[in-house]
LUMMIKOL-191919 format. One record per residue (C-alpha): y negated, x, z negated; residue number from 1; residue in three letters. Coordinates in pm, whole numbers, plus 50000, padded with zeros to 5 digits. Layout:
<atoms>
{py=Y px=X pz=Z vexvo=NUM paro=ala} .
...
</atoms>
This chain:
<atoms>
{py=47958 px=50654 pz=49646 vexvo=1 paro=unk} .
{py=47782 px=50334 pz=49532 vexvo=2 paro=unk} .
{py=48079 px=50047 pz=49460 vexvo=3 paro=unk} .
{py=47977 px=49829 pz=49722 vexvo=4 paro=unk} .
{py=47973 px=50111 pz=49969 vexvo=5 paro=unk} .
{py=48328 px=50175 pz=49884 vexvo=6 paro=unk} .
{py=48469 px=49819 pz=49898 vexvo=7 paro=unk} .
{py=48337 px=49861 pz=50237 vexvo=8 paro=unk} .
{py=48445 px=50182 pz=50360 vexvo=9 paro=unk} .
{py=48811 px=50156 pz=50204 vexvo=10 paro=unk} .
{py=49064 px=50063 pz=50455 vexvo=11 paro=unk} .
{py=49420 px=50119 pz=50527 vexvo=12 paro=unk} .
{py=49502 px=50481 pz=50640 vexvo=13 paro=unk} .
{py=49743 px=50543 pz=50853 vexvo=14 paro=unk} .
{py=49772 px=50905 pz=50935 vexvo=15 paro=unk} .
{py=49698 px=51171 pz=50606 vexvo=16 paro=unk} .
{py=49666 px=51547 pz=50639 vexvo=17 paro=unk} .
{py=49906 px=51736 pz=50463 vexvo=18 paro=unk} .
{py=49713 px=51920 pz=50189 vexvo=19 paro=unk} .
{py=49831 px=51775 pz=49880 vexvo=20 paro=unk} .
{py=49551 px=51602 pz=49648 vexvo=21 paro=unk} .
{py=49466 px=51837 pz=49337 vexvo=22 paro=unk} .
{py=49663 px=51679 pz=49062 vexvo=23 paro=unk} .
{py=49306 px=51717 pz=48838 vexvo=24 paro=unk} .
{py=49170 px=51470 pz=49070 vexvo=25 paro=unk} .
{py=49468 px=51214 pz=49043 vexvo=26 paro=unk} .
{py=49484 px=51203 pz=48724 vexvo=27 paro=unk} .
{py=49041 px=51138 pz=48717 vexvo=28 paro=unk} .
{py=49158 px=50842 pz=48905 vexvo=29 paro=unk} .
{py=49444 px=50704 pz=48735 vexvo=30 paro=unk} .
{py=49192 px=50794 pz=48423 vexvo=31 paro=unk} .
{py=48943 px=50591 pz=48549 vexvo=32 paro=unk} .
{py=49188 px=50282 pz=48644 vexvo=33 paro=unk} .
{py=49329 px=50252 pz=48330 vexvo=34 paro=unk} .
{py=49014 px=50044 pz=48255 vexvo=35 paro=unk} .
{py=49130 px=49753 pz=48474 vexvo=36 paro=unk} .
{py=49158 px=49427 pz=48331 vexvo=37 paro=unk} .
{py=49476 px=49248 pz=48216 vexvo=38 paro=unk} .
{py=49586 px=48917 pz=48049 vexvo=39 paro=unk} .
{py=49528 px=48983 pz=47691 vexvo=40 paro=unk} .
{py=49474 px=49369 pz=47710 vexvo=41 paro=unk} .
{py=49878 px=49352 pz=47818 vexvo=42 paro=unk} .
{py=49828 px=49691 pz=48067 vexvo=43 paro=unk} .
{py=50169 px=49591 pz=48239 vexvo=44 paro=unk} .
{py=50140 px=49857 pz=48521 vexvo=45 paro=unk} .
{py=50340 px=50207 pz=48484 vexvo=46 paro=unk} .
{py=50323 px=50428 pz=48806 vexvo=47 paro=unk} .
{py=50503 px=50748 pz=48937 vexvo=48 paro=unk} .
{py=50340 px=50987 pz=49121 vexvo=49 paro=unk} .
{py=50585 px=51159 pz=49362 vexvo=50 paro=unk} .
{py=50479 px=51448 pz=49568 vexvo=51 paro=unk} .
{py=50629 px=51821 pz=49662 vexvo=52 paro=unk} .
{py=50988 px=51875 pz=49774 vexvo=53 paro=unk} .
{py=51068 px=51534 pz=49557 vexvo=54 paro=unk} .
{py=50901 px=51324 pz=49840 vexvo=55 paro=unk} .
{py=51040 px=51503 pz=50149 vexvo=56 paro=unk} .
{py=51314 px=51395 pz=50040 vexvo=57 paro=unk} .
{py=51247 px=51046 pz=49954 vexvo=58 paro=unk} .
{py=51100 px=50993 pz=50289 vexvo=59 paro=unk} .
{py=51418 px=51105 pz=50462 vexvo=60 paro=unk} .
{py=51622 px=50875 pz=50290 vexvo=61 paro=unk} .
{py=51414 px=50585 pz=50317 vexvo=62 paro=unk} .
{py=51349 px=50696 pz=50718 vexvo=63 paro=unk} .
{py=51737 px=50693 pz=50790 vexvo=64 paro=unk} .
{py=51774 px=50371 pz=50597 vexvo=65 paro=unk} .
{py=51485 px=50167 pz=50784 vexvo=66 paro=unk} .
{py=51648 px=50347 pz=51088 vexvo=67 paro=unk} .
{py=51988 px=50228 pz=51087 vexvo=68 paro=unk} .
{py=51837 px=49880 pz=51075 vexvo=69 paro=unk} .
{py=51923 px=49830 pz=50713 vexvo=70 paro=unk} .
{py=51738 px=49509 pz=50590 vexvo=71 paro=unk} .
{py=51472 px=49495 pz=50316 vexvo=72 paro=unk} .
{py=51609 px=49451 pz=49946 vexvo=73 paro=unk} .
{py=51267 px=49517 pz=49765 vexvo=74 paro=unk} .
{py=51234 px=49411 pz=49402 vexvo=75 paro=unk} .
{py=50953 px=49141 pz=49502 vexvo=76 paro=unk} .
{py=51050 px=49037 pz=49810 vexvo=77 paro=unk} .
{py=50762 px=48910 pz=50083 vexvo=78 paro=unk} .
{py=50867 px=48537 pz=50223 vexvo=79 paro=unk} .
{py=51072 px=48451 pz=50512 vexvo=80 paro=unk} .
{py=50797 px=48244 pz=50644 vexvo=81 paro=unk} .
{py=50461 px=48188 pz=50642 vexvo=82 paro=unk} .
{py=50248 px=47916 pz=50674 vexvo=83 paro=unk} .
{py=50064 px=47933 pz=51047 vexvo=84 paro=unk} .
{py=49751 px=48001 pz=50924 vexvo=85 paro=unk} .
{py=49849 px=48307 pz=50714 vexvo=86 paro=unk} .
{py=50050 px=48394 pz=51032 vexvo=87 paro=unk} .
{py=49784 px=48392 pz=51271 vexvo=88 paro=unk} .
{py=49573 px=48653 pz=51020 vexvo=89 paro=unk} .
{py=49922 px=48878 pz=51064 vexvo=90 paro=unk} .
{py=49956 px=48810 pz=51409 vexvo=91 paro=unk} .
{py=49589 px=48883 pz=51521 vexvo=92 paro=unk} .
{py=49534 px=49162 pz=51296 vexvo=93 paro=unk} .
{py=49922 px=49339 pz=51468 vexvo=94 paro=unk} .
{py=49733 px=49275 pz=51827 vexvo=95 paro=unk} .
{py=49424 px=49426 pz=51732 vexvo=96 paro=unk} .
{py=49599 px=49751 pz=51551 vexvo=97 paro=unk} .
{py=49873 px=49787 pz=51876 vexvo=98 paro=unk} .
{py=49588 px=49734 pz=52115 vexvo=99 paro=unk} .
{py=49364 px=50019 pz=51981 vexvo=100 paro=unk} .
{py=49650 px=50246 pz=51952 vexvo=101 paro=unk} .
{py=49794 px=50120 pz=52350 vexvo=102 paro=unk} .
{py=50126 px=50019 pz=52217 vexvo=103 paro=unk} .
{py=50171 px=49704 pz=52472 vexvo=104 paro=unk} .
{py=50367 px=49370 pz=52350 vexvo=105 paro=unk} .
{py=50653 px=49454 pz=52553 vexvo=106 paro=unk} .
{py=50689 px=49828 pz=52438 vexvo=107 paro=unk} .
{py=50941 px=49811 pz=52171 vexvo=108 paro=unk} .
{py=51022 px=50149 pz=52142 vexvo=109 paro=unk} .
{py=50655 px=50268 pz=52036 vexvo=110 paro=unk} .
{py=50656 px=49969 pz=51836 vexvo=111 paro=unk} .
{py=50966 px=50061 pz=51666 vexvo=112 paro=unk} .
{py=50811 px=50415 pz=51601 vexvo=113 paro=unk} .
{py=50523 px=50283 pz=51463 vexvo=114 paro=unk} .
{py=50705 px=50056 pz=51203 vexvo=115 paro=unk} .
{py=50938 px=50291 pz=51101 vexvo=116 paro=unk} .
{py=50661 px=50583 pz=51066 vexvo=117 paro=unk} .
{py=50584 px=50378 pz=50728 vexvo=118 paro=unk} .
{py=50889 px=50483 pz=50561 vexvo=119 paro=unk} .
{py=50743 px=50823 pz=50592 vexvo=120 paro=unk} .
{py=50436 px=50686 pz=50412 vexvo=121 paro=unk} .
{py=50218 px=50773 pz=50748 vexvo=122 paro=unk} .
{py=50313 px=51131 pz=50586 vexvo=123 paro=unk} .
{py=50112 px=51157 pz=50309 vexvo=124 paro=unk} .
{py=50105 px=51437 pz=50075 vexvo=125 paro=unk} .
{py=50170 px=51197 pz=49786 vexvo=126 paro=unk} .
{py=50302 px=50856 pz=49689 vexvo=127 paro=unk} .
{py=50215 px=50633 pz=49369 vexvo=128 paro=unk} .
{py=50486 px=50354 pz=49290 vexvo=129 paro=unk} .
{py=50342 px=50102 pz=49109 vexvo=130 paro=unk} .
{py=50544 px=49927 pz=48862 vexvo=131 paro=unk} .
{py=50653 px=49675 pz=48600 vexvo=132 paro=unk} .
{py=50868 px=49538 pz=48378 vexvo=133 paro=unk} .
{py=51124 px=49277 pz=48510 vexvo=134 paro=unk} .
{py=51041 px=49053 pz=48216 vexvo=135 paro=unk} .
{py=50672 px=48996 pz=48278 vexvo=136 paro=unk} .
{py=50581 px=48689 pz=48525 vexvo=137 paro=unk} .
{py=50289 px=48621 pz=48744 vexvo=138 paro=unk} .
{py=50010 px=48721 pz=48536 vexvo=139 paro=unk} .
{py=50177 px=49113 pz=48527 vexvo=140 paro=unk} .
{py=50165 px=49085 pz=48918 vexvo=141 paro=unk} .
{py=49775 px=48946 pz=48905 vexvo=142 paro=unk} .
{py=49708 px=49249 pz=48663 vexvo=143 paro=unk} .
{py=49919 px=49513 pz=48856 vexvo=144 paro=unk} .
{py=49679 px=49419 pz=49150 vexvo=145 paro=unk} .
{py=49366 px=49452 pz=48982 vexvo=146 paro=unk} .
{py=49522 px=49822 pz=48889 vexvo=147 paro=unk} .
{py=49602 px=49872 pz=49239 vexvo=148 paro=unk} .
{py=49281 px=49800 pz=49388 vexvo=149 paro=unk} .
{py=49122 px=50002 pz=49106 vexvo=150 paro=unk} .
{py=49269 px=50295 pz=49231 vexvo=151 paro=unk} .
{py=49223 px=50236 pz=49615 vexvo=152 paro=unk} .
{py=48890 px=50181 pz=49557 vexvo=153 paro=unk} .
{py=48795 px=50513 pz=49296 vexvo=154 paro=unk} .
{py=49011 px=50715 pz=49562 vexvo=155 paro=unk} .
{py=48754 px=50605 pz=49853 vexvo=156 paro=unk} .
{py=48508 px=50663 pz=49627 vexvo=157 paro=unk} .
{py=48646 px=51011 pz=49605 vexvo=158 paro=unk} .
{py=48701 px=51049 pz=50011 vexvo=159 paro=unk} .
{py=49014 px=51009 pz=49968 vexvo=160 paro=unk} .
{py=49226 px=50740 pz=50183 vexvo=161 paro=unk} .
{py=49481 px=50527 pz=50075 vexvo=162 paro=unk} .
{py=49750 px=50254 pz=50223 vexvo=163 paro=unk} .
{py=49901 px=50007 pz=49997 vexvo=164 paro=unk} .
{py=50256 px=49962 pz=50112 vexvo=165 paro=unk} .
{py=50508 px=49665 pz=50061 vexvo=166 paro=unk} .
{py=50752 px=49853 pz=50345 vexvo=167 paro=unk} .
{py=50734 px=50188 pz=50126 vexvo=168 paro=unk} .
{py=50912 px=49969 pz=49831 vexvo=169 paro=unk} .
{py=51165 px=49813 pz=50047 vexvo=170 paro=unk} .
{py=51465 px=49991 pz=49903 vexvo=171 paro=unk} .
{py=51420 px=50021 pz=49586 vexvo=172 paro=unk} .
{py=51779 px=50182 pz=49515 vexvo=173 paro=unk} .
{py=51695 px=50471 pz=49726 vexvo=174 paro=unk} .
{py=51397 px=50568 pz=49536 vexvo=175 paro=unk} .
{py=51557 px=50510 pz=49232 vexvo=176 paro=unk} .
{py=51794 px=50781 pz=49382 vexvo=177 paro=unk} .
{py=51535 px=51083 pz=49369 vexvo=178 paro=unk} .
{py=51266 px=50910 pz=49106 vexvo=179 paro=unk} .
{py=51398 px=50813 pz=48719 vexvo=180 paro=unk} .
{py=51240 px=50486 pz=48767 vexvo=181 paro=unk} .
{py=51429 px=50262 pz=48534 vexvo=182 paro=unk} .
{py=51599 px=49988 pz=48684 vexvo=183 paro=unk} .
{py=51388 px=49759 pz=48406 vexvo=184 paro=unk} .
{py=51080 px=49866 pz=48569 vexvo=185 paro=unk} .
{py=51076 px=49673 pz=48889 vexvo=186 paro=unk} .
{py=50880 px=49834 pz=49184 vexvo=187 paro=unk} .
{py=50603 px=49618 pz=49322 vexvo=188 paro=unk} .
{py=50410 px=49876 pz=49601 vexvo=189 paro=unk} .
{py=50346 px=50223 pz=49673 vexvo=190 paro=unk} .
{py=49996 px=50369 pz=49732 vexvo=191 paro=unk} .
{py=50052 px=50639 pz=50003 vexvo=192 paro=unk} .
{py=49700 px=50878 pz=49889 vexvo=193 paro=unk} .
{py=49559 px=51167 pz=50008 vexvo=194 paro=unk} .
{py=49298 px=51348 pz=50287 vexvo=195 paro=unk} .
{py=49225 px=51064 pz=50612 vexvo=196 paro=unk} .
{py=49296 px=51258 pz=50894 vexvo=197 paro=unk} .
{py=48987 px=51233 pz=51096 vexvo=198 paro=unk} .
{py=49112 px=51286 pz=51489 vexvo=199 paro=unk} .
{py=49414 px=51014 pz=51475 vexvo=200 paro=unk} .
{py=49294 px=50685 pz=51624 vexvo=201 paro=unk} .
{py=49463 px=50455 pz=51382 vexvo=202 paro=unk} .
{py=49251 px=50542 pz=51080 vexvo=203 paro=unk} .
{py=48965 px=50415 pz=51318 vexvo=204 paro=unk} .
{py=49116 px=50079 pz=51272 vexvo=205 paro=unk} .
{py=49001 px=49812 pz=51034 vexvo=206 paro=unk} .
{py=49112 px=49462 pz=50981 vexvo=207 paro=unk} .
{py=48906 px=49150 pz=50998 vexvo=208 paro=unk} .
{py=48816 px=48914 pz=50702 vexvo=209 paro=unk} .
{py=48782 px=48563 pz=50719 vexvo=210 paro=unk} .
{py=48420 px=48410 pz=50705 vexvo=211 paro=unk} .
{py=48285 px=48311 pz=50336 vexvo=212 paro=unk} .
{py=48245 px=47944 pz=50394 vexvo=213 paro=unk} .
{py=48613 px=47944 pz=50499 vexvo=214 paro=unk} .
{py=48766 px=48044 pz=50166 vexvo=215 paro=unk} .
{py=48475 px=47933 pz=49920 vexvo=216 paro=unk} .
{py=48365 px=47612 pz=49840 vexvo=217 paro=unk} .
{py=48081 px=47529 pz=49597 vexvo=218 paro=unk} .
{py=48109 px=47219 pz=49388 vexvo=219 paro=unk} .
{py=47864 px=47078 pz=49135 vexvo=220 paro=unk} .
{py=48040 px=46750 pz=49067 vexvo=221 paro=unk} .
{py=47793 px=46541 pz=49268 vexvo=222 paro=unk} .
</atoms>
């Protein structure tokens, strides 16, 4: 796949089929995305790849927490508000998403499902926590993003579909529980990876961008 055709085609996937990805091809990738850039050649990322018996698990734990209505504690935490024009990107992209699966405003309970369904990681075989060290500032984060897309974007390339997740990271202490992630290595996303599964409706769905001209401006000092 040509890498404009896979900037295009990769999207958020929703619902994964259960056969594991061959570890030979995850490790290609992670290969591959080790050539991302970084301030200074610094390479702050580390990642753990948790699949098998280790994940069921995991997503059990992290299920009953989100269940019980426990509330977020991630190690980068998302603000408490947004400015109205980043929330009307949220709120229009929610509408289209619950619209083309026929969850209606007012149906809580399928909206519940939905939300907590990420803390199974929309069940895919396997799960890549991104991370890195506590002591590194905003330019680790920039880096750790350019890693992140990396991989999204060699896994499409691959067939392969991928969801970064915020939500999958939001107890941190939980996956700390069943994966020896070092408390020093703080936990910015997980990638839930594997096989898109091609009959559920959600992975139909993709989200909107803004036009250029609204998020570009040219300047030439005249």
């Amino acid at each position: 796949m040509e890498l404009t055709e896979a900037i295009q085609e990769r999207r958020s996937i929703r619902c994964f089929r259960p056969t594991p990805v061959p570890r030979a091809i995850l490790r290609e990738i992670l290969e591959v995305a080790q050539r991302a850039p970084s301030a200074i050649n610094t390479q702050p990322w580390e990642c753990w790849v948790v699949e098998g018996e280790a994940l069921d698990r995991l997503k059990s734990a992290m299920y009953a927490e989100a269940e019980r209505g426990a509330p977020p504690r991630s190690d980068y935490e998302l603000p408490e508000t947004w400015p109205e024009i980043f929330m009307n990107r949220m709120r229009e992209n929610g509408k289209r998403l619950f619209g083309l699966l026929g969850i209606a405003r007012e149906d809580r309970q399928k909206r519940r499902s939905f939300q907590l369904s990420m803390y199974h990681y929309f069940n895919a075989p396997q799960v890549i926590f991104v991370c890195m060290d506590g002591r590194l500032g905003g330019y680790g984060l920039f880096d750790c993003g350019g890693y992140v897309q990396t991989i999204c974007l060699l896994a499409a390339a691959k067939g392969l579909g991928t969801c970064i997740m915020h939500s999958g990271v939001n107890y941190p202490d939980i996956i700390r529980a069943h994966v020896p992630i070092p408390p020093e290595k703080k936990i910015i996303v997980g990638i839930a990876i594997g096989d898109p599964d091609p009959q559920a409706p959600v992975n139909q769905f993709r989200s909107s961008r803004e036009p250029l001209e609204t998020v570009v401006r040219w300047w030439d000092g005249k």
